[in-house]
N, C-alpha and C positions, 0 to 999 in steps of 0.2 A: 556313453549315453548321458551321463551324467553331465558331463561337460559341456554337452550340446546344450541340454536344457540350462546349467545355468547361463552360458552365453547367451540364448534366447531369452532370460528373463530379464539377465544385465542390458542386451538392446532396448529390448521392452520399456523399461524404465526410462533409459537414455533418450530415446523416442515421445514417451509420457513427457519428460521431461520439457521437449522444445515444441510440444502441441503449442498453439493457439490457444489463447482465451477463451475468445469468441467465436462465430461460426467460422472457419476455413474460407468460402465464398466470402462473405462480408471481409474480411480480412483482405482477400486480394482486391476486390474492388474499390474499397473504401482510401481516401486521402488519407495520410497518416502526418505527411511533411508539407504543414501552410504557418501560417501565420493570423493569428485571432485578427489582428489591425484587417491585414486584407478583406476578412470577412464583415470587418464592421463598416469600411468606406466604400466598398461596394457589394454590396449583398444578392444584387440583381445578378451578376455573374455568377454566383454559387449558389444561387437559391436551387431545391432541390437536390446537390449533391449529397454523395455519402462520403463523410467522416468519420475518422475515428480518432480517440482521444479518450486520454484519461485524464484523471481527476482530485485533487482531494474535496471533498464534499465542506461545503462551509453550512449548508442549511437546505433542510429537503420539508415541502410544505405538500399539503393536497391541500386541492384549489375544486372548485365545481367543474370544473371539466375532468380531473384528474390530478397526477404526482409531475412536482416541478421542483429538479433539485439545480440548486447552483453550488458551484464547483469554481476553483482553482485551478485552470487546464497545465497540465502537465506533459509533454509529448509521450508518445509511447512509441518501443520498439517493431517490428516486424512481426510478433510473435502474441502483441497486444501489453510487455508487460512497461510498466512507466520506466521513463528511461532516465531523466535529468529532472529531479527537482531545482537546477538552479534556474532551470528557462521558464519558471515560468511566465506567461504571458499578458495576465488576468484570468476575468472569469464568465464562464458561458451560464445558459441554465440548457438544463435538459429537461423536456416534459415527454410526459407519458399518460396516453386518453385513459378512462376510466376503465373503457372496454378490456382494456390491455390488463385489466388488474393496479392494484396499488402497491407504490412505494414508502412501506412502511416509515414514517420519522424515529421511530426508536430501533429502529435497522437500519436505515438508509443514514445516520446520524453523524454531525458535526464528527471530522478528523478522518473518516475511514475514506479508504480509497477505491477507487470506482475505474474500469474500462468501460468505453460504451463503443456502440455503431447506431449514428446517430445522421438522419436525412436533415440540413440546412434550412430552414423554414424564414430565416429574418432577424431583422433585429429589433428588439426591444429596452426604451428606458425605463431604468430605473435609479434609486437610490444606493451608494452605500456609504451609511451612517447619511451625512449632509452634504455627498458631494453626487452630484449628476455622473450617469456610465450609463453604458450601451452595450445592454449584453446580447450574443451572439445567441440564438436560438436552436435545441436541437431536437428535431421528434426522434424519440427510440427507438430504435429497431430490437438492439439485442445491449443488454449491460450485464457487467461483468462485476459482482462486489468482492474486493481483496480480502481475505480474511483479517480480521483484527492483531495487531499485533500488543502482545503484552509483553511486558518487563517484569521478570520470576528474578526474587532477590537472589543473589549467590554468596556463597560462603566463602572463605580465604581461608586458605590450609594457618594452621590447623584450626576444625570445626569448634564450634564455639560448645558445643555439647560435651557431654564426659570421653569423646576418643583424642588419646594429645600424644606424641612418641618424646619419650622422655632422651630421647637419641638425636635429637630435634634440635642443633642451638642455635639462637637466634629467634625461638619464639617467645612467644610473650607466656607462653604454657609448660614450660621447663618444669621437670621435676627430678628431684634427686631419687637417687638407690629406694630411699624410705617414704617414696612420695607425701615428699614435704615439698612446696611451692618455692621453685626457685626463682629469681627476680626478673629475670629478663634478660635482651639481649645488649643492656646497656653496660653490663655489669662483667667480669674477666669471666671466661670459661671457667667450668665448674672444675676441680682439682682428677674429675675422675674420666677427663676428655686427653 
């Protein structure tokens, strides 16, 4: 019995594991494999498709209609998750009406990464910095924000704190019988190795 149930929770997880992002329906429907260019020289062909794509966010504003974040498009896997940072291709914006609720700037913010399913609406210029671009447009349907990732410093044996094994050569924390400070590991083994 016991068996059963952990193998039911081990599938569980492994299942958990390969869900989707975003909704399953949107997911099959939606284009996954184009190319941003296609969409900017001819827009009339794709207008109204569903898309999906991910992102890293370069700047997320709310404007009087609603939230409009422009992005870095990144392709993404089957499953929703980004797949190659080296393709990327440019950058689209994504908007979202007001009705829909807002996308926070001090959430939605510079660096983090975003999935969406996103309907084709056009293309629109703008600027970045002083040079002219044409970004591809997308209305929301469902987005998907990647959790933040952090960098947590880590330690190199031995801990820099008071735990050191004095059985240890080759650290920089060697201590003799009488724990007295021995030099390091530039120096011959201690006489009692």
């Amino acid at each position: 019995m016991k068996r059963a149930l952990l193998f039911a929770a081990i599938a569980g997880l492994a299942l958990a594991g390969c869900s989707p992002v975003l909704n399953r329906d949107l997911m099959n429907t939606g284009a996954r494999e184009f190319q941003l260019f296609h969409l900017v020289e001819t827009p009339e062909v794709f207008k109204d498709r569903l898309f999906i794509l991910g992102g890293v966010i370069v700047e997320t504003k709310l404007t009087e209609k609603g939230s409009q974040v422009e992005a870095l498009f990144i392709p993404v896997n089957a499953s929703g998750y980004l797949r190659d940072y080296q393709r990327h291709q440019g950058r689209f914006l994504a908007v979202s009406s007001r009705s829909k609720g807002i996308l926070d700037p001090l959430i939605y913010k510079k660096g983090r990464e975003i999935t969406l399913a996103g309907d084709f609406i056009g293309v629109r210029k703008g600027k970045i910095d002083e040079m002219e671009y044409s970004y591809p447009v997308f209305e929301i349907r469902q987005i998907h924000l990647w959790e933040e990732y952090r960098d947590y410093p880590y330690y190199a044996w031995p801990y820099p704190y008071p735990y050191y094994s004095p059985y240890y050569y080759g650290s920089p924390y060697l201590y003799d019988p009488w724990m007295r400070h021995y030099p390091g590991p530039y120096w011959p083994p201690p006489p009692w190795y």
